[in-house]
C-alpha positions in Angstrom: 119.4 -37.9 5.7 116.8 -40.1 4.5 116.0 -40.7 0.7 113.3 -39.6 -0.5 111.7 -43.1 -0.9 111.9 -43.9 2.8 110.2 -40.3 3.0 107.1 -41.4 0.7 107.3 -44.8 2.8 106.3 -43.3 5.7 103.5 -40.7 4.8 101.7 -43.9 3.2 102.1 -45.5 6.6 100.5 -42.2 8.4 97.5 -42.2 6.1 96.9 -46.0 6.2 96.5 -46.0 10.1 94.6 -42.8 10.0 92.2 -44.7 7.6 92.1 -47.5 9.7 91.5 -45.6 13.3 88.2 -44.1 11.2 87.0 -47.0 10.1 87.3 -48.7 13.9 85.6 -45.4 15.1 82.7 -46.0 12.4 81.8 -49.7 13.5 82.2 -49.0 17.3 79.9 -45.7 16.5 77.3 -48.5 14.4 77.5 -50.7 16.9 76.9 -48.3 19.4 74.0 -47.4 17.6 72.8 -50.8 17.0 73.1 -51.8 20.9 71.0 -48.5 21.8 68.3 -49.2 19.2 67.7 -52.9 20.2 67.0 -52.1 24.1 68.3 -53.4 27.0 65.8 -56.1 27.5 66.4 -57.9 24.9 67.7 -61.9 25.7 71.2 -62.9 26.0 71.9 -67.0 25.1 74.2 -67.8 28.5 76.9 -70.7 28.6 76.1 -72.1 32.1 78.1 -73.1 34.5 79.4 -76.6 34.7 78.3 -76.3 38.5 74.6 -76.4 37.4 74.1 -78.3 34.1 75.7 -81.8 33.0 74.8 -81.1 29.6 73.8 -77.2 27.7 71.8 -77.5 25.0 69.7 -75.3 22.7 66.9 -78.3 23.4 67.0 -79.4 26.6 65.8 -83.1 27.4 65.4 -83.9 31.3 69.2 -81.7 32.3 69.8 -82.5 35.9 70.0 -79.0 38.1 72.5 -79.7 41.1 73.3 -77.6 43.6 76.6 -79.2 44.3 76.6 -82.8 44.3 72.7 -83.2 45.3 70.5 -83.4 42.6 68.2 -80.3 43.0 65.6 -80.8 39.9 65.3 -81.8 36.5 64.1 -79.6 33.4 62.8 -80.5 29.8 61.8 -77.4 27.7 62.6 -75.5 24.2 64.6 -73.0 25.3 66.6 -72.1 28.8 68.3 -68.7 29.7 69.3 -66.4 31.6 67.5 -63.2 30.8 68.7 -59.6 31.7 66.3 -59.3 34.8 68.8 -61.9 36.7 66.0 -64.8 36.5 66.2 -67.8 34.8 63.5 -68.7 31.7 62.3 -71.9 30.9 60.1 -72.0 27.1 58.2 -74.3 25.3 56.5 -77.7 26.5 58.0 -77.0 30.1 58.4 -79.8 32.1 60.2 -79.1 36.0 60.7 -82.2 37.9 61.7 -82.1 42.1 63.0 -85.3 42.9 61.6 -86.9 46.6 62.7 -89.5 48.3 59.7 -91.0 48.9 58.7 -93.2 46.0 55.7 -92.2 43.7 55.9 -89.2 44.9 58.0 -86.3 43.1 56.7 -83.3 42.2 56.2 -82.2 38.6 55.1 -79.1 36.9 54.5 -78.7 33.1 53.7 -75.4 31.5 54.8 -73.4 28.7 56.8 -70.8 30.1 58.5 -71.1 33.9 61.0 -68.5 35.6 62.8 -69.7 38.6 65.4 -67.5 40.3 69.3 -67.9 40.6 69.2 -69.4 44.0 66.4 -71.9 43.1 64.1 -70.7 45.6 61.2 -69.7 43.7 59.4 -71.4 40.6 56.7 -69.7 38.9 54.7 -70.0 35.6 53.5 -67.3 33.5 50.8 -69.6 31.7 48.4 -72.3 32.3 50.1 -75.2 34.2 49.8 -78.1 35.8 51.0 -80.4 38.8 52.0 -83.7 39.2 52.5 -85.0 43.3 51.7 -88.4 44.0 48.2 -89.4 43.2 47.3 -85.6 43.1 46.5 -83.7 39.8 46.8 -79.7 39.8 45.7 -77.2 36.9 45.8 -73.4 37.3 46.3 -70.7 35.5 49.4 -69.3 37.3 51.6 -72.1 39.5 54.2 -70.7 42.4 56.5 -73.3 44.2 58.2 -72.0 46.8 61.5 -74.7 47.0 62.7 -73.9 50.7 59.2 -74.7 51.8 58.3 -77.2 49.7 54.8 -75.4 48.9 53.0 -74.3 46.1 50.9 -71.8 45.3 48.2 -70.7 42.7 45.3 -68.7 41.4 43.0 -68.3 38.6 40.8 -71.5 37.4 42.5 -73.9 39.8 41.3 -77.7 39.9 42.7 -80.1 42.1 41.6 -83.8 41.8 42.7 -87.7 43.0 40.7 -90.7 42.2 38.4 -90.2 45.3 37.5 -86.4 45.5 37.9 -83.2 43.1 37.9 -79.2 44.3 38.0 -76.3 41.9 38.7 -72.7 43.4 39.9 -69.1 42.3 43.6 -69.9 44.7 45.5 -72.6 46.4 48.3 -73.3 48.5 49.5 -76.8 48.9 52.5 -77.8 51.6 54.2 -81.4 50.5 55.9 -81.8 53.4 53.0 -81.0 55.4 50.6 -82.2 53.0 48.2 -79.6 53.4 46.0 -77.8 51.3 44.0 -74.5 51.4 41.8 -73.1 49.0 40.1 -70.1 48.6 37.5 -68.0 46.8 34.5 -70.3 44.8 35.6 -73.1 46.5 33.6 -76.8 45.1 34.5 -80.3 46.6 33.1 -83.6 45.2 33.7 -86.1 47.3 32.9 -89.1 44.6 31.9 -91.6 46.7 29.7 -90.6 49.7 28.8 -93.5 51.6 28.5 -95.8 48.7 26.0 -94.4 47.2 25.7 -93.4 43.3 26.0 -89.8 43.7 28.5 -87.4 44.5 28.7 -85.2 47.7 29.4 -81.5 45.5 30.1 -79.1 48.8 30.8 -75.2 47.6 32.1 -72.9 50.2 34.3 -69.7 50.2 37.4 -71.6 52.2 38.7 -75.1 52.6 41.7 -76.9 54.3 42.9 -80.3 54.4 45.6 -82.1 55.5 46.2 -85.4 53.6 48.1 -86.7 57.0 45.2 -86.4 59.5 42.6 -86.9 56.4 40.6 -83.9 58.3 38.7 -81.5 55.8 37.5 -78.1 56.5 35.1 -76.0 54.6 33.7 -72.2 55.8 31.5 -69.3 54.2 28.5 -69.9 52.6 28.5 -73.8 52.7 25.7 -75.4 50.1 25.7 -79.2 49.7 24.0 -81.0 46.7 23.9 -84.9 46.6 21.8 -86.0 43.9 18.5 -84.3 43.8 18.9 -83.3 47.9 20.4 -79.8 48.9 21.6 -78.4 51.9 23.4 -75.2 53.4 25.5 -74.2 56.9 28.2 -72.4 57.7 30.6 -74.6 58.6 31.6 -78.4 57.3 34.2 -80.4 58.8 35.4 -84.0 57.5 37.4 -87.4 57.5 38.1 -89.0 55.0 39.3 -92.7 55.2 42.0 -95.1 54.0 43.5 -94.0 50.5 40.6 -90.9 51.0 38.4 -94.0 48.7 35.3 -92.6 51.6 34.0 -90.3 54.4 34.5 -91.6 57.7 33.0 -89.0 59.4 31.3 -85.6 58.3 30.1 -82.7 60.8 27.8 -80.1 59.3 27.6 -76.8 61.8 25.6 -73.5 61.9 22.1 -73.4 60.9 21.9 -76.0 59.1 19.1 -77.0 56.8 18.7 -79.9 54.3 16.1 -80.5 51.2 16.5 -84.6 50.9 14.8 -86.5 48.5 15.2 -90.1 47.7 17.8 -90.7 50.1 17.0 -94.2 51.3 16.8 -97.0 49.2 13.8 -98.2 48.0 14.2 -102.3 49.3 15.7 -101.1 52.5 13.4 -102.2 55.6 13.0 -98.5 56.7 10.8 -98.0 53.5 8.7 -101.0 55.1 4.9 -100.1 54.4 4.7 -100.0 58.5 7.4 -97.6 58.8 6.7 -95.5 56.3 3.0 -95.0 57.4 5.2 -92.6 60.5 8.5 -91.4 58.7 8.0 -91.2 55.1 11.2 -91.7 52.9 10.6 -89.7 50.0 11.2 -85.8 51.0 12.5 -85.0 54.7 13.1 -81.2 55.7 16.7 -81.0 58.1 17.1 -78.3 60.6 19.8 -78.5 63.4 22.8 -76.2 64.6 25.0 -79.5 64.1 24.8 -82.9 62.3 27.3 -85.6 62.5 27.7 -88.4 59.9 29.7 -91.6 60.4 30.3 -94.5 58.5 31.3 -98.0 58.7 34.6 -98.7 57.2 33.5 -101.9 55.6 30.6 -101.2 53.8 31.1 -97.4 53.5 27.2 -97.1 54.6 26.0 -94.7 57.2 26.6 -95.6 60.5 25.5 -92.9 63.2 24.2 -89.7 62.3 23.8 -87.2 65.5 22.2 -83.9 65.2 21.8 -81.3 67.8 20.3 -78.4 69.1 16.6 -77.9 68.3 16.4 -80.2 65.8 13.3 -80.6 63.8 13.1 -83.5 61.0 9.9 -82.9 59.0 9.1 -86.1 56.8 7.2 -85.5 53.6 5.4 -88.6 51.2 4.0 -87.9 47.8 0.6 -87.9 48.9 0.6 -85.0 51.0 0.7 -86.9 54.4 3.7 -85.9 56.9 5.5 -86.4 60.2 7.8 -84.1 62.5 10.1 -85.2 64.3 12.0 -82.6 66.9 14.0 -82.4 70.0 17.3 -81.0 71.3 19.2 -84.1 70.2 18.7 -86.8 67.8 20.5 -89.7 67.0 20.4 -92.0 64.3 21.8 -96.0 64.3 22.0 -97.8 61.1 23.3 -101.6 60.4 26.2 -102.9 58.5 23.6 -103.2 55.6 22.1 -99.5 55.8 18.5 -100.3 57.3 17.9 -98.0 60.5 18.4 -99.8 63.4 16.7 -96.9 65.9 16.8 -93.4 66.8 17.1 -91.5 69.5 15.4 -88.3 70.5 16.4 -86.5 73.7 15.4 -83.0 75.3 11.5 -81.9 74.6 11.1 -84.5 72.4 8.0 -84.2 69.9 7.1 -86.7 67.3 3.6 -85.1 65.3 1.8 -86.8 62.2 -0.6 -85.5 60.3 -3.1 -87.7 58.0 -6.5 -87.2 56.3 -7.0 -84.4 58.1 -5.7 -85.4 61.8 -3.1 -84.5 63.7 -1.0 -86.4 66.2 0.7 -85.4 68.6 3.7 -87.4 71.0 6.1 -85.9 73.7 8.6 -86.2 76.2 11.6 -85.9 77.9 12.7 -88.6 75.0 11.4 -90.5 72.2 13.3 -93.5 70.8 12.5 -96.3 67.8 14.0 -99.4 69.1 14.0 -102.9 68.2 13.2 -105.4 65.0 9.2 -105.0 66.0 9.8 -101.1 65.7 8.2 -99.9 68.6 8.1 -96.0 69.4 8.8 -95.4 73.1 7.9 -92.1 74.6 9.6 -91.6 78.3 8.5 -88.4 80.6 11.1 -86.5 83.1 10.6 -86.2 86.4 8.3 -83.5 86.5 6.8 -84.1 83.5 5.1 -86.9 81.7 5.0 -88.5 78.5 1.9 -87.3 76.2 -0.2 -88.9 73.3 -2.8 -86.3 71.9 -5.0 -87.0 69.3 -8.0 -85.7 67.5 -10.3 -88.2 69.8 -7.8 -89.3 72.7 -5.4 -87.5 74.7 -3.1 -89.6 77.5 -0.1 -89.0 79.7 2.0 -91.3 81.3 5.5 -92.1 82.4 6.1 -94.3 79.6 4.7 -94.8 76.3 5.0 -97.4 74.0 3.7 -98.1 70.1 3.7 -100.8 67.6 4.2 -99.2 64.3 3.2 -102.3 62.5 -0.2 -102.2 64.2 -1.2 -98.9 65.6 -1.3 -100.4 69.2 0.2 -98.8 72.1 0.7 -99.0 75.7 0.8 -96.1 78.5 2.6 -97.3 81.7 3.0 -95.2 84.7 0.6 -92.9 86.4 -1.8 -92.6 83.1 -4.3 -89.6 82.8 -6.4 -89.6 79.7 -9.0 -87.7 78.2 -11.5 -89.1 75.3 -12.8 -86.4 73.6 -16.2 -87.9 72.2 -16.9 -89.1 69.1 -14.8 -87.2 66.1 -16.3 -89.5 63.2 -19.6 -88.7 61.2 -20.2 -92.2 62.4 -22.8 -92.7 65.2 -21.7 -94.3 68.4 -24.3 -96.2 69.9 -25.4 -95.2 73.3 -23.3 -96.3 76.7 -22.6 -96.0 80.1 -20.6 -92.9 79.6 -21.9 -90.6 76.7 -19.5 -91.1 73.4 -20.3 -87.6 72.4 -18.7 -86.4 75.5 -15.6 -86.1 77.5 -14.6 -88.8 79.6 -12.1 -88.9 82.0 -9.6 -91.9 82.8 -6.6 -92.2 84.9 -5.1 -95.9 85.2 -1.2 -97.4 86.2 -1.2 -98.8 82.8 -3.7 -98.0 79.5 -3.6 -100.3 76.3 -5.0 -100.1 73.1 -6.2 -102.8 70.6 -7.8 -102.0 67.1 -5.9 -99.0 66.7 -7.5 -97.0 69.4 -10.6 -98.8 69.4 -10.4 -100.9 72.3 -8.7 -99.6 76.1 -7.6 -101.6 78.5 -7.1 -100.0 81.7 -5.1 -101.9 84.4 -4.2 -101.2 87.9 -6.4 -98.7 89.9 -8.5 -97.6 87.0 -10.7 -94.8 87.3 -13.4 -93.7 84.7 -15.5 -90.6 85.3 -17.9 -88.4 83.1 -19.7 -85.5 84.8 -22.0 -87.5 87.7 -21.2 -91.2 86.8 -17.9 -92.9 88.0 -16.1 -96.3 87.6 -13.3 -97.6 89.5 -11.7 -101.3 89.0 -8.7 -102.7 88.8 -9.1 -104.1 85.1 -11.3 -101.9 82.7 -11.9 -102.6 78.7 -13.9 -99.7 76.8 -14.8 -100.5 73.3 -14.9 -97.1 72.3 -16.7 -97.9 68.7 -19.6 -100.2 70.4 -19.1 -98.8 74.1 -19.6 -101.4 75.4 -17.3 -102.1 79.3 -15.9 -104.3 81.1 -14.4 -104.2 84.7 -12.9 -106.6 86.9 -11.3 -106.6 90.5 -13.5 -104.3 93.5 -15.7 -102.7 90.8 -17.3 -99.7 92.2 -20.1 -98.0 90.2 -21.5 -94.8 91.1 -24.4 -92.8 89.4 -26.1 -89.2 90.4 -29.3 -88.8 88.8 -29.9 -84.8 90.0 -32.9 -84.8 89.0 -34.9 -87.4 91.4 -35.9 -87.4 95.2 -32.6 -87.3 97.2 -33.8 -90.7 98.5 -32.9 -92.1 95.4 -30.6 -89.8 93.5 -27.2 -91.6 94.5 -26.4 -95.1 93.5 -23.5 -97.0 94.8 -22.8 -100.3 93.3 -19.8 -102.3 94.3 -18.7 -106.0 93.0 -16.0 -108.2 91.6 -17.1 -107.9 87.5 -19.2 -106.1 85.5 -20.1 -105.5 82.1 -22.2 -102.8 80.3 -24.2 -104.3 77.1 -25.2 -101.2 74.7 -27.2 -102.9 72.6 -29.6 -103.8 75.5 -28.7 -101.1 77.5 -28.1 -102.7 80.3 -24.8 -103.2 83.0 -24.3 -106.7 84.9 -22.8 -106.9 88.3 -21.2 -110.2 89.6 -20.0 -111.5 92.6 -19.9 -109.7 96.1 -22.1 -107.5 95.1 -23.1 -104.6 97.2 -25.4 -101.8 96.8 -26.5 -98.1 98.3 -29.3 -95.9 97.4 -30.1 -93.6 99.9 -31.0 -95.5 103.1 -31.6 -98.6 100.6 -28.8 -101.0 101.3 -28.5 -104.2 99.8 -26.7 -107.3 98.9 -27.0 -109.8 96.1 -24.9 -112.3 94.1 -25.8 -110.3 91.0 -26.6 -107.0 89.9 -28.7 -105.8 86.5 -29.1 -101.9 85.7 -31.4 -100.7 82.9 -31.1 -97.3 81.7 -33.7 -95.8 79.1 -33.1 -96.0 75.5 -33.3 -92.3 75.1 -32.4 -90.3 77.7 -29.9 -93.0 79.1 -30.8 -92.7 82.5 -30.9 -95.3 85.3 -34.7 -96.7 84.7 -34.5 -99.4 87.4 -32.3 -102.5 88.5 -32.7 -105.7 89.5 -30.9 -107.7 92.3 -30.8 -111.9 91.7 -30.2 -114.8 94.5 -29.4 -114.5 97.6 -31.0 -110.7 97.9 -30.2 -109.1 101.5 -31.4 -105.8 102.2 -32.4 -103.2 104.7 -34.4 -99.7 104.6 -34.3 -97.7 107.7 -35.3 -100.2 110.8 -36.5 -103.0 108.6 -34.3 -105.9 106.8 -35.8 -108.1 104.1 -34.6 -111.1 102.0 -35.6 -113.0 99.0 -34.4 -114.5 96.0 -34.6 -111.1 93.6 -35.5 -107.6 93.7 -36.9 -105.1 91.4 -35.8 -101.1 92.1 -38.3 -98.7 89.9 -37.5 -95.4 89.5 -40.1 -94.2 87.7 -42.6 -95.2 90.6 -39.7 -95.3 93.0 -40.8 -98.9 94.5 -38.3 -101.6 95.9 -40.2 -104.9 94.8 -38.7 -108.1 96.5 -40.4 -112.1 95.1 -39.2 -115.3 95.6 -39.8 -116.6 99.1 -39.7 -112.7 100.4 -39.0 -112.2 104.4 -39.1 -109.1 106.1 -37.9 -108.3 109.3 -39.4 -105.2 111.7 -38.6 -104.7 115.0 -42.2 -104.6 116.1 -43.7 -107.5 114.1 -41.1 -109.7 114.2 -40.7 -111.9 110.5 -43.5 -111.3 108.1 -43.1 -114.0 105.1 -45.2 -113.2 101.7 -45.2 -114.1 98.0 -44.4 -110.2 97.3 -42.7 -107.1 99.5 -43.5 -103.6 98.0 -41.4 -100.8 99.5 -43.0 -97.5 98.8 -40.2 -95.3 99.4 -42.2 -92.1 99.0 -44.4 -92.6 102.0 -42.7 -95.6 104.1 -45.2 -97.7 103.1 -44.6 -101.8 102.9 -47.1 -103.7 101.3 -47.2 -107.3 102.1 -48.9 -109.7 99.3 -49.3 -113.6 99.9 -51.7 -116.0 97.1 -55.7 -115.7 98.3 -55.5 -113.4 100.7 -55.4 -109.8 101.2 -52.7 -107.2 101.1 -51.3 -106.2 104.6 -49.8 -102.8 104.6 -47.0 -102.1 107.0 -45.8 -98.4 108.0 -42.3 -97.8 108.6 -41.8 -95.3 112.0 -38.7 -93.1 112.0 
C-alpha cells in the first residue's frame, strides 16, 4: 500500500497535465482563430528549391532561374514568392531577363510587379512595363510573354520604337523568333526618315504587321498619311524597309487613294525650273489612283520610281491660281540619283489639260510621256485613234505630238487634221487669204509651230481650206498674227467667188511658190505657173492676185513674162496680162499676138477680151481699134 505522500504525488501530477492539455487546447483554439481571421490569401515567404535559384534572398539581385542545367532567365526585383494561387510574384523595380544566343539580342522586361507561372511558360505584368529586344524599345500598360513561343503580347498605351521608325497602338503581339509584329486598334507609324527628306512619314491605320526578317510592312483600315504639311488616305499601305530599317525601299499605297501634297519638291531641284513649272506646278498637287508605288535608291535614299494606276488623275496647283491635270490609266514617274525628275510616263487615255488666264488646254492619247534634258512632252495616238492638241484658238490631231516646254513650240507628225478657230484675242487680225475670224481647216503629214502658236508650218501634202477657197502645197507657213502665207512645192490655189458670172466664178491657180502679202493684199505665184478661169486658160512665169481691201474678194490678177493663153478657139501671147473682175476684161500688152483660126496672127500694142460678149478688141499706136468676134 502506498504512503500517503506518493498518493498526494500523483494527484499533483493529474492536475498539472490537465492544466497543461487546456492550455495546448487554448493556443491551438487562438491560433485557429487567428488563421481564420487573416484569410486564406494572404502571402506565404517560400524557401525555394535549390533546383531553381543559386542564391534566395529577401532582395534579389540578377538570381539565375535554371530549369536543370540551362539557364532559363534571370530576375532582379524587391520581393519574390510564391503566393497561394500557385503563381510565382515578382515586386518592386522588376527586372526579367531571357538570355539568347544571339548577341545584342536578349530580351528584357522591367516593371513593378510580374507573375510568371510554375512551369515558366507565361510572364505577365500587372503594371506599366517595358521591353528591351535588340535595338527594339517596348512600353505598355500590361506586357504577356509567352516563353514556349517566344512571343509577347500587350495592350493598353503600347509604343514600340528603334532608331529609324516608331508605332503606338491600343495592342501588340511580337514573335522573336519570327521577328514579327502585329498591332492593333489606333495604330500610328513614323517612319523618321522618308526618302531623306526632313519630315517624317506619320501613317495611322486600324492594323499593322511587320516582319523585321523580310523588312515588309503592312498597314489596313482607315489608312491617313501626313508628311509635313501633305495628307493622304487609302485603305491599304504595304512597305520595305531597307538595310538596318535606316529607309523605305519601296512603299505601295492601295484603295482609293487620294493625296493633298504641298511643298513636296525642293525648291533648287530642276523640276521647279521656271519652264517646267509654267505646265506642272510644284507647290500643291491633288493625287487620285487605286494604287501608287514608291521606290527608292538605296544610295541616296531619294525617290526613284513612283507608279500609279488605275484612273489616275494628278491635278497640279501654283499659288496664283493657274493649274494642270494630268490623268490616264497608268502613270509612271523616273527620278535621278540626285532627285530631279527624269520623265514620266502616262499610258491608257492619257489627258494632260492646263488652264491659264482664262484658257484651257487640252492634250490626249493613247500615251503621253516627258522625256529628255530639253523636256519635251510627247503625245502618241492608238491605232484607231489619234493624238489631240485643243486649244481656245487651235485644235490638231495627229499620230504623234511633240512640245518644247521651254518654248511653247510643238510639232504634230503623222496624218495631221487641224482646226483654227479664228481669232480669240480682242486684238484685230489684219485681213488674209483665209478670214482670221473664221474657221479654217488644215490637214498636213507634219504641222509645226514657232512663236508659241503664232507661226505653222505645214509639211508634206498640206491642205488648207475655208468655206470656197482652198490651198494645197507641199510646204505651207501661216503667220496666224499677220496672216500672211507661204507655200512651196505644186502649189495649187483655188477660189469660188458665187457671186459672179459662172464664166468667171472659179479660179484655179497652180505653181511652184507663193506668197500672200496682207498688208498689200495681194498673193504672188512663181514658177510654172498655170491658171483656169472658166474657158480662160493661161500660162505665165508669175502670177499676182489682188483682192479688195474690204470685202476681200478676188478684184483682178495679173500674169508677167512669158504670158500664154487661150479663150475658146483663140490663143494669145504677150509679155503680161491684166484679169478685171469688176469689168470682167482679160487685157494682154507687151508685144500682144493673137491667134484665130480664121485670121490667122493679129499682132497689136493691146488685146482686150470682153468676156461678156466674145468681143476682142485689137489696139495698135495711130490707128484704129479692130474688133474681133469670137464664133462658138
Amino acid at each position: 500500500m502506498a504512503s500517503p505522500q506518493v498518493i498526494t504525488l500523483i494527484k499533483l501530477m493529474r492536475r498539472l497535465w490537465l492544466a497543461l492539455a487546456l492550455a495546448i487546447i487554448v493556443l491551438v483554439g487562438v491560433n485557429l482563430i487567428l488563421s481564420i481571421s487573416g484569410g486564406k490569401g494572404r502571402k506565404k515567404e517560400v524557401k525555394l528549391d535549390d533546383t531553381l535559384f543559386l542564391e534566395k534572398k529577401e532582395k534579389i539581385q540578377f538570381q539565375e532561374v535554371r530549369k536543370g542545367a540551362k539557364e532559363h532567365l534571370r530576375v532582379k526585383a524587391e520581393r519574390h514568392y510564391l503566393g497561394e494561387d500557385g503563381l510565382f510574384h515578382l515586386e518592386g523595380g522588376v527586372e526579367v531577363v531571357f538570355p539568347r544566343k544571339q548577341k545584342g539580342e536578349d530580351v528584357v522586361i522591367k516593371s513593378d510587379s510580374l507573375i510568371y507561372d510554375q512551369e515558366f511558360n507565361h510572364f505577365w505584368t500587372t503594371g506599366k512595363a517595358w521591353v528591351k529586344w535588340a535595338d527594339v524599345e517596348i512600353a505598355a500598360g500590361r506586357i504577356d510573354y509567352f516563353a514556349p513561343e517566344e512571343e509577347f503580347a500587350g495592350r493598353e498605351g503600347v509604343k514600340i520604337s528603334t532608331a529609324n521608325w516608331s508605332v503606338t497602338a491600343n495592342s501588340f503581339r511580337l514573335g522573336i523568333k519570327t521577328k514579327k509584329f502585329e498591332c492593333k486598334g489606333e495604330v500610328l507609324l513614323e517612319l523618321i526618315n522618308f526618302m531623306s527628306s526632313a519630315n517624317s512619314l506619320v501613317i495611322k491605320a486600324q492594323h499593322l504587321t511587320y516582319d523585321r526578317r523580310s523588312k515588309i510592312g503592312l498597314c489596313q483600315g482607315g489608312i491617313w498619311l501626313e508628311h509635313g504639311e501633305s495628307q493622304g488616305q487609302a485603305r491599304q499601305i504595304e512597305f520595305k524597309l531597307g538595310a538596318q530599317e535606316g529607309f523605305i525601299k519601296w512603299l505601295t499605297l492601295r484603295g482609293e487613294v487620294k493625296l493633298h501634297l504641298k511643298n513636296e519638291w525642293p525648291g533648287n531641284s530642276p523640276s521647279a525650273s521656271p519652264e517646267f513649272s509654267e505646265w506642272f506646278y510644284p507647290e500643291f498637287q491633288e493625287v487620285e489612283a487605286e494604287e501608287i508605288y514608291i521606290e527608292s535608291f538605296v544610295q541616296t535614299k531619294l525617290i526613284k520610281i513612283i507608279k500609279l494606276t488605275n484612273n489616275v488623275k494628278i491635278k497640279f496647283l501654283s499659288t496664283n491660281d493657274k493649274s494642270s491635270l494630268l490623268s490616264g490609266k497608268r502613270i509612271d514617274f523616273f527620278f535621278t540619283a540626285r532627285g530631279d525628275l527624269k520623265e514620266f510616263i502616262t499610258e491608257g487615255e492619257a489627258r494632260f489639260v492646263r488652264y491659264q488666264e482664262g484658257k484651257k488646254i487640252t492634250l490626249g492619247g493613247n500615251r503621253l510621256a516627258l522625256k529628255g534634258k530639253n523636256r519635251i512632252l510627247v503625245v502618241i495616238g492608238s491605232q484607231n485613234n489619234s493624238a489631240f492638241f485643243d486649244s481656245p484658238d487651235l485644235s490638231f490631231s495627229a499620230g504623234r505630238i511633240e512640245i518644247k516646254m521651254a518654248t511653247n513650240d510643238w510639232k504634230a507628225l503623222e496624218g495631221v487634221e487641224a482646226t483654227v478657230k479664228g481669232k480669240t484675242s480682242i486684238e484685230p487680225h489684219p485681213k488674209g487669204f483665209f478670214d482670221p475670224e473664221r474657221l479654217v481647216f488644215l490637214a498636213s503629214q507634219e504641222m509645226r509651230s514657232r512663236r508659241q502658236g503664232q507661226r505653222l508650218v505645214l509639211i508634206g501634202e498640206v491642205k488648207i481650206w475655208q468655206g470656197s477657197r482652198k490651198l494645197k502645197a507641199k510646204r505651207i507657213v501661216l503667220e496666224r498674227d499677220s496672216s500672211r502665207l507661204e507655200a512651196q512645192g505644186e502649189v495649187e490655189v483655188n477660189i469660188i467667188q458665187e457671186k459672179l458670172d459662172p464664166s468667171q466664178r472659179e479660179l484655179w491657180i497652180k505653181g511652184e511658190e507663193m506668197a500672200f502679202e496682207p498688208r498689200t493684199r495681194t498673193m504672188v505665184m512663181k514658177q510654172g505657173i498655170t491658171l483656169e478661169m472658166g474657158q480662160v486658160k493661161m500660162t505665165s512665169r508669175q502670177f499676182k492676185l489682188y483682192f479688195d481691201p474690204e470685202s476681200n474678194e478676188l478684184s483682178r490678177f495679173e500674169a508677167l513674162d512669158k504670158v500664154e493663153m487661150s479663150y475658146k478657139r483663140v490663143k494669145a501671147s504677150a509679155f503680161k496680162a491684166d484679169y478685171l473682175y469688176k469689168s470682167q476684161s482679160l487685157i494682154l500688152s507687151g508685144q500682144p499676138i493673137l491667134e484665130e483660126p480664121s485670121r490667122g496672127k493679129i499682132r497689136g500694142d493691146k488685146l482686150t477680151f470682153h468676156l461678156p460678149d466674145d468681143r476682142i478688141v485689137v489696139e495698135n499706136k495711130g490707128e484704129e481699134r479692130s474688133i474681133i468676134l469670137i464664133k462658138s
